[in-house]
C-alpha positions in Angstrom: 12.7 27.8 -19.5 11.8 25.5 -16.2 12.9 22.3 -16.3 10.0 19.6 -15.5 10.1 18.3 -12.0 8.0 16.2 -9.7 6.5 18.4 -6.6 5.6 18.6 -3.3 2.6 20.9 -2.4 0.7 22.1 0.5 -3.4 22.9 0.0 -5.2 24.8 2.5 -8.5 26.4 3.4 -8.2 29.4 5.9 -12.1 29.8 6.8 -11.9 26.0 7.9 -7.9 25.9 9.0 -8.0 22.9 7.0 -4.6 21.5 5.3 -3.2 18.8 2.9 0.0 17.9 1.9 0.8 15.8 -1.5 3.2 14.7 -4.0 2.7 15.1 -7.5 4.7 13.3 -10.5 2.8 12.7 -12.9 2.9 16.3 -14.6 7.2 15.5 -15.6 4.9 12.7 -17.9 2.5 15.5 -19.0 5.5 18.0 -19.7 4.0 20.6 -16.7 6.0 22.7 -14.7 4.9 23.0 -10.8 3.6 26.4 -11.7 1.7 25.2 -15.5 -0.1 22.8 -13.3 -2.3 24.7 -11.9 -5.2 22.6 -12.8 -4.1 19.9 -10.5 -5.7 20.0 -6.4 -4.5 16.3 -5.5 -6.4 12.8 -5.7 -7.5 12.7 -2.0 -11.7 11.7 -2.2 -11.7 13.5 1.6 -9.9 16.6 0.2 -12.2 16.4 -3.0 -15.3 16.0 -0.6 -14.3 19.2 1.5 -13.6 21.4 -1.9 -17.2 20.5 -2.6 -18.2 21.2 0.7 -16.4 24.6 0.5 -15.6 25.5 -2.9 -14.2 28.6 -2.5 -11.0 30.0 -0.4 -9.0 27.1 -1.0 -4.7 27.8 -2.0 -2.3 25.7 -3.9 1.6 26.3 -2.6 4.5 24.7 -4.0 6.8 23.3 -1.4 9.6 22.3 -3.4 10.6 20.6 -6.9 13.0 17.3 -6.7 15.0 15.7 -8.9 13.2 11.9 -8.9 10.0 11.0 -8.3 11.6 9.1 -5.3 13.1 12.1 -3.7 9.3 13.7 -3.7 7.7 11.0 -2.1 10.1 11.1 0.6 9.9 14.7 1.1 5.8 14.4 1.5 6.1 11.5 4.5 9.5 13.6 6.2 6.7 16.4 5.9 3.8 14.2 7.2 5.6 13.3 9.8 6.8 16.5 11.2 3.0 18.2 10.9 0.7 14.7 11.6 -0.2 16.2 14.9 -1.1 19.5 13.7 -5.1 20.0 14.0 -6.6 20.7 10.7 -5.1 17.6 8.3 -7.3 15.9 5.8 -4.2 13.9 5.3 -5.4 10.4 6.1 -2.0 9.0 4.7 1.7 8.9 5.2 3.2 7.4 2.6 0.6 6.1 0.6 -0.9 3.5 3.3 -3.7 4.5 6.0 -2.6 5.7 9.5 -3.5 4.1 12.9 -6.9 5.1 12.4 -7.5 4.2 9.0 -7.7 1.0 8.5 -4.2 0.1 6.8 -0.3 1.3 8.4 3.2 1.7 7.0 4.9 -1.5 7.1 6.5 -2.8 10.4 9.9 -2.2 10.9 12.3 -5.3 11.6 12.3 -5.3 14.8 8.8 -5.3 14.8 8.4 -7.9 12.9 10.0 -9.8 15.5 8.2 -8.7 18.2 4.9 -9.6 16.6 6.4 -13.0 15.6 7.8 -13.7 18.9 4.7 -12.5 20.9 2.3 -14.8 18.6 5.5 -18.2 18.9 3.2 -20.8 20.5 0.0 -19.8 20.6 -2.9 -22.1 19.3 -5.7 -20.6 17.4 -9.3 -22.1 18.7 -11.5 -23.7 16.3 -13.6 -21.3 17.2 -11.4 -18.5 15.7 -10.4 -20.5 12.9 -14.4 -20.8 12.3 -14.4 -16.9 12.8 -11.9 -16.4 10.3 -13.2 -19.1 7.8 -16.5 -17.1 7.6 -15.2 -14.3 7.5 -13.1 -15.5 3.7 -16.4 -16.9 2.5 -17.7 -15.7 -0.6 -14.8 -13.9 -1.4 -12.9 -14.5 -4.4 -9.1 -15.1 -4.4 -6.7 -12.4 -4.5 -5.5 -13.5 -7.5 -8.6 -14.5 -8.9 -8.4 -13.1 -13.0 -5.2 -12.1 -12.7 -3.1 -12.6 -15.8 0.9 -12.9 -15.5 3.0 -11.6 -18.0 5.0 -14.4 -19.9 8.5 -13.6 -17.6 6.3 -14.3 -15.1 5.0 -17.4 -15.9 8.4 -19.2 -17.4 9.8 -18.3 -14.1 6.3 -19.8 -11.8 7.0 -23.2 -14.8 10.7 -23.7 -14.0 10.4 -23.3 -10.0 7.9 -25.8 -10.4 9.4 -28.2 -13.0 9.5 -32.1 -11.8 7.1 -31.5 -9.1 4.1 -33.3 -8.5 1.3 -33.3 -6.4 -0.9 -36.0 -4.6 -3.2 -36.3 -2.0 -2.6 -37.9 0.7 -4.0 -40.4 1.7 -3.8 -40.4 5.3 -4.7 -36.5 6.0 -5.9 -35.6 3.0 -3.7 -32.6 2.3 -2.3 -31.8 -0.9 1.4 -32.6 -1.2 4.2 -32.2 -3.4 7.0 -35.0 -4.7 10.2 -33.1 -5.1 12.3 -36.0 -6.9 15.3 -34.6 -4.9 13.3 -36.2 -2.1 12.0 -33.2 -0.5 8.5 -33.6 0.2 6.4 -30.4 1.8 3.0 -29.7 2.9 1.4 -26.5 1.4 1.0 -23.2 3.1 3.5 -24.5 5.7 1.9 -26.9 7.5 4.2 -29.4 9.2 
């Protein structure tokens, strides 16, 4: 008997020369083997769009079976990476996040985090961009808006925030906090 793995598999369509590469771990919960999940053609809504577009020709291959769900995901972007120039991918991901010209990007490495920070040390937004990017936030709820924390969650928000109190004040009209250590702070970082 096969043991249960999580998978890597390639998709292509010959008549188009169209290809897709993806992970798939979700049949070790459903007790499926690579081959026994044969019902499975990956959760891409551009690859779903071009089977509907072309139903037919269209061939499943198991890359390789891994050991951890972990292992598998790798193995798809190491994959991605080495073929994202190849002409022909419906791939519009490495890694789970958009590419270059999607619209989001794998994180930034370190040291370009720096780079950003260092490039952007100094500079003064305009009220006119911070106008642009207050309209731009209107009418949109918070990101956090409904969200409900689990109990951990919240003893831990209660005890960071334990003896703290908040006023207004009265000269700038920001919210600020009493720390009865004596640290006082403006929100969001403002100095």
């Amino acid at each position: 008997m096969q043991q249960v793995k999580p998978y890597v598999y390639g998709i292509q369509h010959r008549a188009t020369n169209r290809w897709y590469v993806g992970v798939r771990y979700k049949n070790v919960r459903l007790g499926l083997t690579a081959q026994q999940d044969t019902d499975y053609w990956g959760s891409s809504k551009h690859l779903k769009a071009m089977m509907a577009e072309h139903p037919q020709g269209w061939e499943k291959t198991i890359i390789d079976e891994f050991g951890s769900k972990d292992e598998a995901l790798a193995a798809e972007v190491e994959i991605l990476e080495l073929l994202w120039d190849t002409p022909g991918r419906v791939n519009r991901a490495i890694g789970r996040v958009y590419d270059a010209t999607g619209q989001k990007r794998r994180p930034h490495s370190p040291e370009t985090m720096a780079k950003i920070a260092a490039s952007n040390r100094g500079k003064k937004r305009t009220a006119e961009t911070k106008a642009k990017q207050s309209a731009k936030k209107i009418g949109k709820a918070p990101p956090n808006k409904g969200v409900t924390y689990s109990a951990d969650i919240r003893v831990k928000m209660g005890a960071k925030n334990k003896g703290k109190r908040w006023y207004k004040d009265p000269v700038t009209g920001k919210r600020i906090f009493y720390d009865p250590e004596g640290f006082t702070q403006l929100p969001y970082g403002d100095t």
